[in-house]
C-alpha positions as CSV (number, residue, x, y, z in Angstrom):
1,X,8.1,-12.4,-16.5
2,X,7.8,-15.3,-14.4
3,X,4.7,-17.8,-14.1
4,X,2.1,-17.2,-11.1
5,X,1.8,-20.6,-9.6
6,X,-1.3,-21.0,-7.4
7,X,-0.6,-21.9,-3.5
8,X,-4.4,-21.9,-2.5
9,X,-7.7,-20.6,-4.1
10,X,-11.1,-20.8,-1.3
11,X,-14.6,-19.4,-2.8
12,X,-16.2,-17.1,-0.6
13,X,-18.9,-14.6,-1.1
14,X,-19.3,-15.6,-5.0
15,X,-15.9,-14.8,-5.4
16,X,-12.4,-16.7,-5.0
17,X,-9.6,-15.6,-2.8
18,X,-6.4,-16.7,-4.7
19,X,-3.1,-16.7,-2.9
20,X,-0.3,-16.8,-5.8
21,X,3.5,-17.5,-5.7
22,X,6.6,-16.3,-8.5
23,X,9.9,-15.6,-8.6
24,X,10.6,-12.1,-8.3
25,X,13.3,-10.8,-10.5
26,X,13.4,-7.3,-9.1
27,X,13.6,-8.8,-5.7
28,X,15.7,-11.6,-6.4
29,X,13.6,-14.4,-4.4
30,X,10.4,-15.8,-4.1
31,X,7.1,-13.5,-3.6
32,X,3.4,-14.5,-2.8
33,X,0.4,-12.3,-2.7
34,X,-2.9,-12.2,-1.9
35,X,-5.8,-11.5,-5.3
36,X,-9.4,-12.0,-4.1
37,X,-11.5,-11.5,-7.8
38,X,-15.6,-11.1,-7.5
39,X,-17.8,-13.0,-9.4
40,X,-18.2,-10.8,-12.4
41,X,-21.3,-10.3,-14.2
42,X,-20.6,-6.9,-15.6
43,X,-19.2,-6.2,-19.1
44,X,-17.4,-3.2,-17.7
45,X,-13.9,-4.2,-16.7
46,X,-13.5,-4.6,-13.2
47,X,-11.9,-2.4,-10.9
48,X,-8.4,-3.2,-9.0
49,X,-7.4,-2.1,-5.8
50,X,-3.7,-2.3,-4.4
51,X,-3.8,-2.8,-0.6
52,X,0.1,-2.4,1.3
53,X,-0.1,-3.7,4.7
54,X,2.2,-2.5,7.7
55,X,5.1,-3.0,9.2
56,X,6.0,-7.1,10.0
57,X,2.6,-8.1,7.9
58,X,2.8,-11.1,5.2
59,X,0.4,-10.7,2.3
60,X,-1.4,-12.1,4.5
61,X,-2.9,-10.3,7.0
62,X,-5.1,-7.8,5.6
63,X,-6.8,-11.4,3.6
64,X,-8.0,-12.6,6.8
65,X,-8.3,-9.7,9.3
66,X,-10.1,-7.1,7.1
67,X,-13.0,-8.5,6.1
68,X,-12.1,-7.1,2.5
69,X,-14.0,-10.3,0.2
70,X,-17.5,-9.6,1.0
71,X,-17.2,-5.8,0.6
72,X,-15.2,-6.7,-2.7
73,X,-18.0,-9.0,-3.6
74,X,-20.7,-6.8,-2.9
75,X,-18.9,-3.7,-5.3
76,X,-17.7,-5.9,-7.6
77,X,-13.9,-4.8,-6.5
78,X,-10.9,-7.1,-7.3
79,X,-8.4,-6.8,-4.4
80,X,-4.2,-7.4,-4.6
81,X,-2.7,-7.5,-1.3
82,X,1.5,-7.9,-2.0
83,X,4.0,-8.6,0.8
84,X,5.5,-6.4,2.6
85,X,9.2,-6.9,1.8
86,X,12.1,-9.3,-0.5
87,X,12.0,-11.9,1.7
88,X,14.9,-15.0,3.1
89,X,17.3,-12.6,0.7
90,X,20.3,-13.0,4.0
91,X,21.9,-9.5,4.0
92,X,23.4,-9.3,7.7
93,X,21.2,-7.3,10.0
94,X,17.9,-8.2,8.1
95,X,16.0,-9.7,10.6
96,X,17.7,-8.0,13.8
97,X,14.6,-5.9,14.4
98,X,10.9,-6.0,13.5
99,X,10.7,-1.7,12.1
100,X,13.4,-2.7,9.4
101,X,14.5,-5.7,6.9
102,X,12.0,-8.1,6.8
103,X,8.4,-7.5,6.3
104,X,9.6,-3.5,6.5
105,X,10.1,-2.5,3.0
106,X,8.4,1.2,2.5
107,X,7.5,0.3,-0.5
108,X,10.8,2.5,-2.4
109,X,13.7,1.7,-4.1
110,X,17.1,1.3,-1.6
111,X,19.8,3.3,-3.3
112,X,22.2,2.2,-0.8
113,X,24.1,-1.1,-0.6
114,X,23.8,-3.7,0.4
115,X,19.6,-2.9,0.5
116,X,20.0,-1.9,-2.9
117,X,20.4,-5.0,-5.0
118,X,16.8,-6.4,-3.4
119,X,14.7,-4.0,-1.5
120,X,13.4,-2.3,-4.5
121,X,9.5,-2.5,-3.6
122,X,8.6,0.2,-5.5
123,X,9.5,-1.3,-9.1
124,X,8.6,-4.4,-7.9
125,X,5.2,-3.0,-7.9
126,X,5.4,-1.2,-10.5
127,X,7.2,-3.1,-12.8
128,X,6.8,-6.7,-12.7
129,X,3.9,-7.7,-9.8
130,X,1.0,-4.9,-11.3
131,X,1.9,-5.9,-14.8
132,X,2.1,-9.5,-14.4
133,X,-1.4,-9.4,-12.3
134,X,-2.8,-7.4,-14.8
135,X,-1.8,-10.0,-18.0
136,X,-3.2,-12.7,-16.5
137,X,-6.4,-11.0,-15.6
138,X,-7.6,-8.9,-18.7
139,X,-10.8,-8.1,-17.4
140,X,-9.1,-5.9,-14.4
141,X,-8.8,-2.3,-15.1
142,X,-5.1,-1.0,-15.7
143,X,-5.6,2.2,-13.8
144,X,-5.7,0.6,-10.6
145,X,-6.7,2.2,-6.8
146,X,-4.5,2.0,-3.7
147,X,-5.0,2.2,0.0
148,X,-2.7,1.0,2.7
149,X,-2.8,0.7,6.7
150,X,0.5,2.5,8.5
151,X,3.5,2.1,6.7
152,X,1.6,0.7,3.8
153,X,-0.5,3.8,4.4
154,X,3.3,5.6,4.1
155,X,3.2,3.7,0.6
156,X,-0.2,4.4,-0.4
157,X,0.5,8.3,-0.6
158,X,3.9,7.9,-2.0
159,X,2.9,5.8,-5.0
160,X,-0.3,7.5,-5.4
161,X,1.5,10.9,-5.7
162,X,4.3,10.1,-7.5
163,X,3.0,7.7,-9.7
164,X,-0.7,9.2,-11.0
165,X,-1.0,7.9,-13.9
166,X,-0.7,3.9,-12.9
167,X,-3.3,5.1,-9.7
168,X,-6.6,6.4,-10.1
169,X,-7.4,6.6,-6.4
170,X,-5.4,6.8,-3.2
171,X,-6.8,6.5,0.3
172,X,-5.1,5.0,3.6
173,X,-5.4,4.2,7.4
174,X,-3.0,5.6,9.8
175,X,-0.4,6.0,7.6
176,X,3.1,7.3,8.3
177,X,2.2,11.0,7.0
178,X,5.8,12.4,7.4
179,X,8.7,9.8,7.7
180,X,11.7,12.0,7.9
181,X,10.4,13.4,11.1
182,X,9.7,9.9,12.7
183,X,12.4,7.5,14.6
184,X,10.4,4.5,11.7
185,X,10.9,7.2,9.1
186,X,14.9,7.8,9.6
187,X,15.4,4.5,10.7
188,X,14.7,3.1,7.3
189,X,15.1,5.8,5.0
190,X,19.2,6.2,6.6
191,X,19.8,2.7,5.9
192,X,18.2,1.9,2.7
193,X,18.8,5.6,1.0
194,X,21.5,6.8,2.5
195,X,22.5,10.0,3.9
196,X,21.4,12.4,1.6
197,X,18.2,13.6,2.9
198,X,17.2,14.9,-0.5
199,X,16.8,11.5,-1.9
200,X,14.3,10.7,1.1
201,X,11.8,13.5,0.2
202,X,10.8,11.3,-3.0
203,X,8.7,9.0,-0.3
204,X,8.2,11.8,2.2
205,X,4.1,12.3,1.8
206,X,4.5,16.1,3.1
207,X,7.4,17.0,1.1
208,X,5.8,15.5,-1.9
209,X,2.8,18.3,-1.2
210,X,5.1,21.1,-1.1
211,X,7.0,20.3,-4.1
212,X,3.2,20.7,-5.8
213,X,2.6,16.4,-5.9
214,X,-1.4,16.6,-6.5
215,X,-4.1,13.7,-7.6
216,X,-7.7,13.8,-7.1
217,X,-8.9,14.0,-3.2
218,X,-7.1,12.0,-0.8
219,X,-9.6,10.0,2.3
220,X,-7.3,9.2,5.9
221,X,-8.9,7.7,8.5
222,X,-7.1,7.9,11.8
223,X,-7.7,6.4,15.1
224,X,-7.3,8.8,18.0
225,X,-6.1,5.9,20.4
226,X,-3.9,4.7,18.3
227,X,-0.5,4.3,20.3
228,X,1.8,5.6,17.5
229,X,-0.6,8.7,16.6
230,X,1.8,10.9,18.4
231,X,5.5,10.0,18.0
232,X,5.2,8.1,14.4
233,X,2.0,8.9,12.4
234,X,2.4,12.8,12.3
235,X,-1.0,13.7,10.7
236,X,-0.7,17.4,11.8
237,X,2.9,17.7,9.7
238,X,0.9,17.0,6.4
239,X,-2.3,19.4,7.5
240,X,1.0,21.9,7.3
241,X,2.0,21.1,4.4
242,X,-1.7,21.2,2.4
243,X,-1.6,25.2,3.5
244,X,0.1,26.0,0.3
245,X,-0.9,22.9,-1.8
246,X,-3.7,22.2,-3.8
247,X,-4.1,19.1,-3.1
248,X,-7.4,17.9,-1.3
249,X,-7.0,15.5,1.4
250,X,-9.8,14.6,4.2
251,X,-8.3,13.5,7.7
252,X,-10.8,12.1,9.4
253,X,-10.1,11.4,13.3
254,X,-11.9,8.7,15.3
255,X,-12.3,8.5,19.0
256,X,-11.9,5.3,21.1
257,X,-10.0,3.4,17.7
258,X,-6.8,2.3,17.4
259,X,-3.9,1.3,15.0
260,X,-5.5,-2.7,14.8
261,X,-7.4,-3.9,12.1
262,X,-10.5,-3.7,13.8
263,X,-10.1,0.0,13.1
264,X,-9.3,-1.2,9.1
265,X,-12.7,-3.3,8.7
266,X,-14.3,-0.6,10.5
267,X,-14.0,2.0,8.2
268,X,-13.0,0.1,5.2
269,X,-15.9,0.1,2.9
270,X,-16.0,4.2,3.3
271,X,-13.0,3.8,1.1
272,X,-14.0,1.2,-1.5
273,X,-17.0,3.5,-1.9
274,X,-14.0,6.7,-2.1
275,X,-11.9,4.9,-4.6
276,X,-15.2,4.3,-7.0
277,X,-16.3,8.0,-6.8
278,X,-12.9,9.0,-7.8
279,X,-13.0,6.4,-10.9
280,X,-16.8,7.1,-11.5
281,X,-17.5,3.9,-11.8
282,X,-21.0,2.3,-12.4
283,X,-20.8,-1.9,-12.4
């Protein structure tokens, strides 16, 4: 496990947004990410949620378009906020479009080469960026909650379904609700997993509902004039697939919003409120 060496730290709203870098061994180059911690005045441990931004975000973005540190503050919410993808790692055609490579990850694990030696977001995650957060900072709670906008939406199901028992809570904006019926979807999932559409269901959202995925109930908030509602989003393919699930999942639909984060900071603290209900926790 690498050290976390600090890049800035700026106090706001009695807390401290921290912006850390490491070397990434899963990923095989250097990471940063966002952590914004609350003051904490509670002897409880404090809740952690994982935020996965869209396609070409840094870490940066949701940090200082959301609006996420006072609401944090206010719920005494800790808040990581990863990038998006390995990045400077040179495989030929990573940077040729702005839907996949760099800052387009989908938070899995390419099976195919060459993706396969360094677009492993998923373990990254999992395996060395949750734990290492989580060692430095014992007072953060290890069951942590997740949300994401658009394809870190995508993410946001995917890990909260197949991965339960790290994720206590899973909600997400606009997310990428069926990827192997959307040109984004293919796109990536083609180049990094190969051909085998079986291996694609495993970070499908709708195919994880039909093969009987469940966790507790799911919040969506989509924007009804949002530009990719109709040909990438796909909300209605995962309203199918709930028919024969049990799964509980609330879609909520807004007029007049969009896929920007002035949707996000709109709706945002309807979540943080979501997450704590599902974790029943009193600060």
């Amino acid at each position: 496990m690498q050290d976390l060496i600090s890049v800035s730290q700026n106090h706001c709203f009695l807390g401290v947004q921290h912006v850390f870098e490491h070397q990434s061994l899963v990923l095989g180059c250097k990471m940063k990410f966002g952590l914004y911690l609350p003051t904490q005045k509670s002897p409880n441990k404090t809740p952690l949620l994982l935020w996965l931004s869209g396609l070409t975000c840094t870490h940066e973005n949701f940090v200082t378009k959301s609006g996420i540190q006072a609401l944090a503050s206010k719920h005494k919410v800790a808040v990581l906020a990863p990038d998006t993808s390995p990045r400077g790692i040179g495989i030929l055609g990573e940077d040729d479009s702005w839907d996949f490579g760099t800052g387009a990850g989908f938070y899995l694990d390419a099976t195919n080469p060459p993706w396969s030696t360094n677009y492993r977001m998923e373990s990254y995650l999992l395996t060395e960026l949750i734990p290492q957060v989580l060692k430095a900072y014992p007072e953060l709670l290890p069951q942590l909650m997740i949300s994401g906008h658009s394809m870190g939406g995508h993410g946001a199901l995917t890990l909260g379904l197949n991965h339960p028992e790290v994720f206590a809570s899973v909600t997400a904006f606009s997310p990428i609700c069926a990827p192997m019926r959307c040109a984004w979807g293919q796109k990536a999932f083609l180049s990094y997993l190969g051909a085998d559409q079986d291996q694609w269901k495993h970070y499908d959202t709708t195919e994880l509902i039909r093969a009987g995925k469940t966790t507790k109930p799911i919040l969506i908030d989509q924007g009804l004039a949002d530009s990719f509602l109709q040909e990438q989003l796909k909300p209605e393919l995962l309203e199918e697939s709930l028919k024969t699930s049990s799964q509980e999942i609330l879609i909520r639909r807004h007029e007049n919003y969009d896929h920007s984060y002035y949707f996000v900071a709109t709706f945002l603290e309807d979540h943080i409120l979501w997450h704590l209900k599902n974790l029943d926790f009193k600060p």
